[in-house]
C-alpha positions in Angstrom: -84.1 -57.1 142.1 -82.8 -53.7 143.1 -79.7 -53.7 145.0 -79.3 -52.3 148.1 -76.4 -50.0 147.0 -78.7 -48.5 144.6 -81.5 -47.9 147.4 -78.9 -46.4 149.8 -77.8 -43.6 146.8 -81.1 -42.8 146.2 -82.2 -42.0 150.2 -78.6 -40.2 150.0 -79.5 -38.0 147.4 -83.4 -37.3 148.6 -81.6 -36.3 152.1 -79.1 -34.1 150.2 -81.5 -32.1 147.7 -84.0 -31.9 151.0 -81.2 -30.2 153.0 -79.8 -27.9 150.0 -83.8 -26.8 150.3 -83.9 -26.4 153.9 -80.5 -24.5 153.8 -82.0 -22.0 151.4 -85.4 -21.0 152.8 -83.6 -20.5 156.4 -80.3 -19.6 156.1 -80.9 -17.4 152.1 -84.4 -16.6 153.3 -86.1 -17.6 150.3 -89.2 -18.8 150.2 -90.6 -22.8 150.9 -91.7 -22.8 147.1 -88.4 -21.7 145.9 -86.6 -23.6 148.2 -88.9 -26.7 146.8 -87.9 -25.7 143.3 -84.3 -25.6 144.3 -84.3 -29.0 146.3 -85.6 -30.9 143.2 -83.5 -29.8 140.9 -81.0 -30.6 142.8 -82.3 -34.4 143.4 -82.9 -34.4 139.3 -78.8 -33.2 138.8 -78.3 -36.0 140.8 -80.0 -38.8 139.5 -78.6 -37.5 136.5 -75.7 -38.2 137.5 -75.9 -41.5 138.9 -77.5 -42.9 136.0 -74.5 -41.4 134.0 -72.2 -43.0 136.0 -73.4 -46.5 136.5 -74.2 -46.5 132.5 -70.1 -46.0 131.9 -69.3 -48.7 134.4 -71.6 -51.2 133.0 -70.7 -50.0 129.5 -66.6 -51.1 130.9 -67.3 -54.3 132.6 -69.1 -55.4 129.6 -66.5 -54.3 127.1 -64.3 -56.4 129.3 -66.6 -59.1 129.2 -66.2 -59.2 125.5 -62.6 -58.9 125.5 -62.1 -61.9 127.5 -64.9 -63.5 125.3 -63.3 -62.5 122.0 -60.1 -63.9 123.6 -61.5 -67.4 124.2 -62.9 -67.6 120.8 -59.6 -66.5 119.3 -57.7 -69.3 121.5 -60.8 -72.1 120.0 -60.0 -70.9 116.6 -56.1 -71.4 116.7 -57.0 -75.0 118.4 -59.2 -75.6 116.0 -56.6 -74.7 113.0 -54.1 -76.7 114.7 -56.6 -79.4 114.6 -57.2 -79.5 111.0 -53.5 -79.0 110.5 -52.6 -82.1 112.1 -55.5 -84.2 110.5 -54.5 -83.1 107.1 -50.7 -83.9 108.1 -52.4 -87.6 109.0 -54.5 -87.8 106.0 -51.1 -87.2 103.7 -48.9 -89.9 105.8 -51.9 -91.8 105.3 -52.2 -91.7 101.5 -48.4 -91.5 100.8 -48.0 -94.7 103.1 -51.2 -96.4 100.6 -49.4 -94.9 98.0 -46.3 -96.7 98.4 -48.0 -99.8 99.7 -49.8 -100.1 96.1 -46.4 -99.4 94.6 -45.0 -102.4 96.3 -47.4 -104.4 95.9 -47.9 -104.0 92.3 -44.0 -103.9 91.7 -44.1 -107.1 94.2 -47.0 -108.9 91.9 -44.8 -107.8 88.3 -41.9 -109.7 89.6 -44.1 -112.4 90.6 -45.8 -112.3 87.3 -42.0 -112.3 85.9 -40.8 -115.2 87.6 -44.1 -117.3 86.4 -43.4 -116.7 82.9 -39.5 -117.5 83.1 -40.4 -121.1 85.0 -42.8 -121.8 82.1 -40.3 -121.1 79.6 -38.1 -122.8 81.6 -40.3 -125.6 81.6 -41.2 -125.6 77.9 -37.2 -125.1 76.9 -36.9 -128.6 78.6 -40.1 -130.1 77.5 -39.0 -129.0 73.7 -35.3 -130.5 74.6 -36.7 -133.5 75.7 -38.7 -134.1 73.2 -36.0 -132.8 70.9 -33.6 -135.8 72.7 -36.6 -138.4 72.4 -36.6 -138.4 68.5 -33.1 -138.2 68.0 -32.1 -140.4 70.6 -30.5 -143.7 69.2 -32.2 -147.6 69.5 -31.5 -148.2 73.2 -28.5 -150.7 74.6 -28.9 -153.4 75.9 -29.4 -153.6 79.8 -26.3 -154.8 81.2 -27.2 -153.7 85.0 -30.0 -152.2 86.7 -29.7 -149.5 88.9 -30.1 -150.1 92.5 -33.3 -148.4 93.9 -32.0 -145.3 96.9 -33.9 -145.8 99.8 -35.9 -143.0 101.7 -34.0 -141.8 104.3 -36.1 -141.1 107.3 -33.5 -139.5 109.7 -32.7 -136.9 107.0 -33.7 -133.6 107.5 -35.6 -132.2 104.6 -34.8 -128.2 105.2 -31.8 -128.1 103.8 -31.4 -131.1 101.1 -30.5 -130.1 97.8 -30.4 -132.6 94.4 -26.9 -134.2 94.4 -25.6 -136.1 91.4 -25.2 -139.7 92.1 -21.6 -141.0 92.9 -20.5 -143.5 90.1 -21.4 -147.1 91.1 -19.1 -150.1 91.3 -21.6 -153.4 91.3 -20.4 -156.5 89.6 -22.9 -157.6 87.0 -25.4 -159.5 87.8 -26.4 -163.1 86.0 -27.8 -162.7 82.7 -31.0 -164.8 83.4 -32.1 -162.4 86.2 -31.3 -159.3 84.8 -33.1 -160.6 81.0 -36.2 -161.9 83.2 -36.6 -158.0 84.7 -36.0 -156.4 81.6 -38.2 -158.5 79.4 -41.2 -159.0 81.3 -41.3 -156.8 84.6 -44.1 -159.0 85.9 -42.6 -162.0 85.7 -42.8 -162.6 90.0 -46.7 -162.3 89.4 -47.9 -163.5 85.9 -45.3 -166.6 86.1 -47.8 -168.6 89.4 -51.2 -169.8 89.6 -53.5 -168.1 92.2 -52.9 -171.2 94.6 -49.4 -170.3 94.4 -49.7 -166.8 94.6 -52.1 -167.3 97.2 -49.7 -169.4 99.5 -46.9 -166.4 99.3 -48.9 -164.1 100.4 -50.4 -166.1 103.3 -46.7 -167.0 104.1 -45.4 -163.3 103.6 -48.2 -161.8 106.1 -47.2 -164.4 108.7 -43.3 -163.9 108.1 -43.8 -160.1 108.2 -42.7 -159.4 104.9 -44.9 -156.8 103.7 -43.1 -153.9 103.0 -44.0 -150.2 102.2 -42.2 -148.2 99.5 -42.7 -144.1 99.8 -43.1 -141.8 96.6 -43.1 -138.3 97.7 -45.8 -135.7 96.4 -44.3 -132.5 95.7 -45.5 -128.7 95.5 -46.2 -127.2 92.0 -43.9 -125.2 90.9 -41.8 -125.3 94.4 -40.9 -129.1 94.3 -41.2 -129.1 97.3 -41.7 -132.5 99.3 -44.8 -132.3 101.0 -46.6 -135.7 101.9 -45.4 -138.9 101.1 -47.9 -142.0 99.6 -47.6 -145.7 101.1 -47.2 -148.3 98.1 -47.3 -151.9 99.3 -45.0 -154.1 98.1 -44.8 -158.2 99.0 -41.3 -160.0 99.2 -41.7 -164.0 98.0 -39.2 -166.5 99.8 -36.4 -165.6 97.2 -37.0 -161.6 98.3 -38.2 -161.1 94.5 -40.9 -157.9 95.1 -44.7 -158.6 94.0 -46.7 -155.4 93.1 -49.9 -154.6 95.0 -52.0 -154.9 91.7 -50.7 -158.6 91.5 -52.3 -159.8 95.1 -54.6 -157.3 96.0 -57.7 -159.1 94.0 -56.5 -162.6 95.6 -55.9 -161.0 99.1 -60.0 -159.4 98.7 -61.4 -163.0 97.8 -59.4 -164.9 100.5 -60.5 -162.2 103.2 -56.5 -161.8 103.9 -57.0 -157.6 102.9 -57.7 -157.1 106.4 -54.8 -158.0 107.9 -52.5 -156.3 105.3 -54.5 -153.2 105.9 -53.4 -153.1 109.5 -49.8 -154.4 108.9 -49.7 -151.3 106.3 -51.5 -148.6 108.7 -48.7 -149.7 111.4 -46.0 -149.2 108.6 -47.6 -145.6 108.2 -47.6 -144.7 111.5 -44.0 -145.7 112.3 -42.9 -143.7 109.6 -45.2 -140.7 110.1 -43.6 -140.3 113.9 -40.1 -140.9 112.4 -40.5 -138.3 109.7 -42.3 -135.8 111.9 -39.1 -135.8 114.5 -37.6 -133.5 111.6 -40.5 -131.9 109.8 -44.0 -131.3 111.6 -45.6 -130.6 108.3 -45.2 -133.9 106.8 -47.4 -136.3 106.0 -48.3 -139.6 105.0 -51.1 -141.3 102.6 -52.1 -144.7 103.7 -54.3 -146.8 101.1 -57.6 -148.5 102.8 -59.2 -151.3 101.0 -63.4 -151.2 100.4 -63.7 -154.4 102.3 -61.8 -153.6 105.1 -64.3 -150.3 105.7 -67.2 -152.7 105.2 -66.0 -155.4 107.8 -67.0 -154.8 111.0 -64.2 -157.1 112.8 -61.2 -156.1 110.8 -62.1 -152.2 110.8 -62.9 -152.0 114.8 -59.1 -153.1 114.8 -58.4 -150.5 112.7 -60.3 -148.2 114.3 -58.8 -148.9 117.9 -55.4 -148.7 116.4 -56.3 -145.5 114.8 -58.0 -143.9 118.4 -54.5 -144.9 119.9 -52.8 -142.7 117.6 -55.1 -140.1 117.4 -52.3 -137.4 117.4 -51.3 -138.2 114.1 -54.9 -137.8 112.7 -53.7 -134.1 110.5 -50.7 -136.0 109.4 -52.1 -139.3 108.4 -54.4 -139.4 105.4 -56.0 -142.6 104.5 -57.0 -143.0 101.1 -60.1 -144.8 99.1 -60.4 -145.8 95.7 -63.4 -143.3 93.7 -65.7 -146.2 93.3 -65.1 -147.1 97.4 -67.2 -144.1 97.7 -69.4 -144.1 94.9 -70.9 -147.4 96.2 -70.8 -146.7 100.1 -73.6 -148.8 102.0 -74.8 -148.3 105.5 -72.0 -149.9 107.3 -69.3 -148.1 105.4 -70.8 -144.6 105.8 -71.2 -144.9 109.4 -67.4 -146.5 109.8 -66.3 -143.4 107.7 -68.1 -141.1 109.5 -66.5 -142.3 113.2 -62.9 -141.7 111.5 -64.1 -138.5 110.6 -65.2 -137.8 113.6 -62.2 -138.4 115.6 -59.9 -136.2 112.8 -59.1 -138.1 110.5 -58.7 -136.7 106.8 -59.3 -139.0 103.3 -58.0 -138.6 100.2 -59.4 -140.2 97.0 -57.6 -141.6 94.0 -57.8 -143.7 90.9 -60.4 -141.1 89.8 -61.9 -142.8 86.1 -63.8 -139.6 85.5 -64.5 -135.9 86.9 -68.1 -136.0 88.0 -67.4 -135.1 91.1 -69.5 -133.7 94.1 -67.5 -131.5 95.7 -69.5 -130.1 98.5 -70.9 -133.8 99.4 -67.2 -134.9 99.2 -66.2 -132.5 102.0 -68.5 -133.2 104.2 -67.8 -136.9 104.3 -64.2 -135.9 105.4 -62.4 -135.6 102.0 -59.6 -132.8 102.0 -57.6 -134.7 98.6 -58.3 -135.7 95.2 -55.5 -137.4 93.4 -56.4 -137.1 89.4 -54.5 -138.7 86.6 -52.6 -135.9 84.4 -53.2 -137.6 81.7 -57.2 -137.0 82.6 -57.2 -133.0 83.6 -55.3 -132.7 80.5 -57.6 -135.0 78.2 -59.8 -132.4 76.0 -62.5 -134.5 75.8 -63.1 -134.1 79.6 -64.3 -130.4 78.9 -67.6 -132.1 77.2 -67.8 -135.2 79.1 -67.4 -133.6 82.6 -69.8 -130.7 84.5 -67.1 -128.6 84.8 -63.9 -128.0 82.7 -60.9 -129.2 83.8 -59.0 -126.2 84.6 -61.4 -125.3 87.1 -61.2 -128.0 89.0 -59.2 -127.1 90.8 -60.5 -123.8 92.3 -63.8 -125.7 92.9 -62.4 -128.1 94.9 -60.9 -125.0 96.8 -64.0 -123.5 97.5 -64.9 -126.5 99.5 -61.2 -127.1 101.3 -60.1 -130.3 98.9 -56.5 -130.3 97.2 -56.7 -131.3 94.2 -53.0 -133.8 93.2 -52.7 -134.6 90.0 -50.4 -138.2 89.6 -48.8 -139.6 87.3 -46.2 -137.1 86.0 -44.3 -138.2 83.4 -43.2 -135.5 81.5 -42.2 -131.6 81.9 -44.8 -130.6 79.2 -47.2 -131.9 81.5 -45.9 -129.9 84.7 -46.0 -126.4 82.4 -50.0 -127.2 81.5 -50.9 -128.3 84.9 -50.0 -124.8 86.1 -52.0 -123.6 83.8 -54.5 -125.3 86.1 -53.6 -123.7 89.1 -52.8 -127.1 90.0 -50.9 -127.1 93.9 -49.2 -130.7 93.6 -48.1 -133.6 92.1 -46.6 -137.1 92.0 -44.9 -139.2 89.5 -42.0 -140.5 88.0 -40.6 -137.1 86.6 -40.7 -136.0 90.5 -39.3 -139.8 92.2 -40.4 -143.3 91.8 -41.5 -145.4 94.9 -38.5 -145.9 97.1 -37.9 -148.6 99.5 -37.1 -147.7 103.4 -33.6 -147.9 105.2 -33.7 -151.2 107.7 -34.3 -148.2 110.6 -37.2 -146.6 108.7 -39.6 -149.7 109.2 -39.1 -152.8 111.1 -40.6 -154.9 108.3 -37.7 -153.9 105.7 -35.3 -155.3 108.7 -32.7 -157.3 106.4 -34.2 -157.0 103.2 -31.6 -156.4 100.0 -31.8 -153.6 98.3 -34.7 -154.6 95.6 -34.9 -152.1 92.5 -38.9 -151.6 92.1 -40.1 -149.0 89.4 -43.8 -149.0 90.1 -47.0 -147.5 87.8 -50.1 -147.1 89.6 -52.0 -150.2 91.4 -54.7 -150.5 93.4 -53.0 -150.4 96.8 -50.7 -147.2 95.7 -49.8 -145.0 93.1 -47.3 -147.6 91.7 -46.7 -151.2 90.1 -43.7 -153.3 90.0 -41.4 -152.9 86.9 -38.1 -154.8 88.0 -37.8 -157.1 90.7 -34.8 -158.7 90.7 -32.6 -159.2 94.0 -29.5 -157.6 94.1 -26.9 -159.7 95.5 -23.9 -157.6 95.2 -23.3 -155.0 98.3 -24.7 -151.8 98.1 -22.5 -148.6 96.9 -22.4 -145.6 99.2 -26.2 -143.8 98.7 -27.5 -140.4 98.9 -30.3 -140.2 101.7 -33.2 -138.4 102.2 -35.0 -135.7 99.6 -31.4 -135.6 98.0 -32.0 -138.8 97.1 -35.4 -138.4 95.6 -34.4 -135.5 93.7 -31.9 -137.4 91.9 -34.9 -139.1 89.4 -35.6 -135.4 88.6 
């Protein structure tokens, strides 16, 4: 649209070339045609002129225009640079911080690497030593005393124990008769009664409270460190002369007596679990269940309301089934197993005979342990008998949440080829023996004497009597706690 400006010039410069003509033809005299002639080239100089003149301006503001443009763009560009400057200044913190990451790592991973091969020489220095001792040891002497059993110390806290050498011992000798009746035949307490005999003890020991619990701990591979701890039950006769589970558990089945030990055992458990936890929240305690107490309705409900009651405990307390409980579960047992499971309760199995074993159907019945013989992940002829090899056991068990504890530890050799395994614990006698409770740990070991007990595995723990005769001189000064267990190491 034309501007107004523009309009006003051009009348302007009509009225000036029309008076420059009027001037001439009556002021000059010359005539209306060359008067004419003269106006219009006048009004064409003019135009001229104006055109000339509003062609430089635009021609300026434009140049400005592009100035400030070429400006802007020069002010992007530096942005721009300082941009890429600063991402590439990024992009090298980034890959010198990976860098050195990776360097760590990998220098973190070689020492780790380092340390695993000096613990297995380690541990096959002192398996060869051992075995080096074992052949040239001489014919043993004869047992003059036994040494006294060190109870578990409860109270103890188990951060900052560390294995302390025994102080020497200062018991008078004990008769001969006892001390060649526990050396010579371990099972004398059991083998030496009938079953009417045996089965009067135990119905007088349930009613007299004098089933006790002995705890073996189960340690971290290669740590050592105490982790859980396993109930063994263990019976006291009228002369306090200790009866391994094995020896009374069959008798205690057929006389329907299982029941109540069960709960006098799960109450045992429980006080102990609360006492330990006081000092160590990530203890805990394995608590053997008998088949027939899962299949009977009247003694389990017990169980089970006891169990409700101290459903706090439930991550801490394990309870444990034999390999064939499972393997021959019937209606009622799967649904009482599925209500523990349901209120949080974890199981553990044990006295595994062989390893076909279902993992994933395992876990969802609640099983989160496995306890396996050593002696059976390290049999060869597993690898051709079993679905899977034995060293893989363990990470298939993982894959499905279950620990996999191998039991029965006897020697060192054995430690260095279970790591091989990528096995995470262990229990045995290289580790601790089953150790009876101070008088505060349990209510039920309230006055008892101090009762040696070397156990092997039984079907109500992971151990069986081996000396149980009553000590009846006053006990020395002992070492408490983990110290204590460390001491059979």
């Amino acid at each position: 649209m034309i501007r107004i400006s523009t309009i006003f010039i051009a009348i302007c410069m009509v009225l000036v070339a029309a008076s420059l003509g009027l001037v001439l033809y009556s002021v000059a005299g010359i005539s209306g045609t060359e008067s004419a002639i003269v106006a219009l080239t006048a009004l064409t100089f003019l135009i001229l002129y104006n055109a000339v003149s509003m062609r430089l301006r635009d021609r300026s503001d434009v140049g400005g225009q592009i100035a400030d443009l070429s400006r802007g763009t020069a002010d992007l560009a530096r942005q721009v640079a300082e941009f890429g400057r600063r991402l590439a200044a990024l992009e090298g913190r980034i890959a010198s911080s990976n860098s050195t990451n990776s360097d760590r790592v990998q220098s973190v991973i070689g020492e780790i690497n380092e340390l695993g091969g000096l613990v297995r020489q380690l541990a096959t220095t002192v398996a060869a030593h051992e075995d080096l001792l074992a052949g040239n040891a001489p014919a043993p002497a004869p047992v003059t005393r036994p040494e006294p059993e060190m109870p578990v110390d409860l109270a103890a806290p188990h951060e900052e124990e560390k294995p302390v050498a025994p102080p020497p011992l200062s018991v008078p000798p004990r008769p001969a008769p006892a001390i060649q009746a526990q050396t010579a035949n371990p099972v004398q307490s059991g083998n030496g009664r009938n079953q009417t005999q045996l089965l009067a003890t135990l119905r007088n020991a349930i009613d007299e409270n004098r089933i006790d619990i002995f705890l073996q701990p189960m340690v971290t591979l290669p740590q050592r460190k105490v982790r859980f701890y396993e109930a063994v039950t263990r019976l006291r006769d009228e002369r306090d002369q200790l009866i391994a589970a094995e020896e009374f558990i069959s008798i205690a089945e057929a006389s329907g007596l299982i029941g109540r030990i069960d709960n006098m055992v799960m109450l045992r458990c429980v006080q102990v679990l609360r006492r330990l936890m006081v000092r160590n929240k990530d203890v805990g305690v394995f608590c053997n269940v008998a088949a027939s107490t899962l299949g009977n309705s009247t003694t389990f409900t017990q169980c089970l309301d006891f169990l409700e009651a101290n459903r706090a405990l439930a991550p801490s307390l394990v309870l444990e089934f034999k390999q064939s409980t499972f393997r021959h579960l019937g209606p009622a047992e799967t649904e009482n197993l599925a209500a523990l499971a349901q209120r949080g309760f974890r199981f553990s199995i044990d006295h595994v005979t062989d390893l076909r074993i279902e993992p994933r159907e395992l876990a969802d019945r609640g099983v989160r342990f496995i306890k396996v013989p050593a002696a059976l992940l390290l049999d060869p002829r597993q690898a051709s008998t079993s679905d899977i090899h034995p060293s893989d056991l363990s990470d298939l068990l993982g894959r499905f949440g279950i620990d996999l504890i191998a039991e029965r530890i006897e020697g060192e050799r054995a430690v260095v080829d279970l790591l091989d395994y990528d096995v995470r614990f262990g229990q045995g006698f290289l580790f601790a023996p089953p150790r009876p409770l101070r008088p505060e740990g349990a209510s039920a070991t309230a006055g008892a004497p101090p009762n040696q007990a070397k156990d092997i595995q039984g079907p109500h723990g992971s151990g069986t009597q081996s000396s149980g005769a009553t000590s009846s001189a006053p006990p020395p000064q002992r070492i408490t706690g983990n110290a204590a267990l460390a001491r059979r190491i």
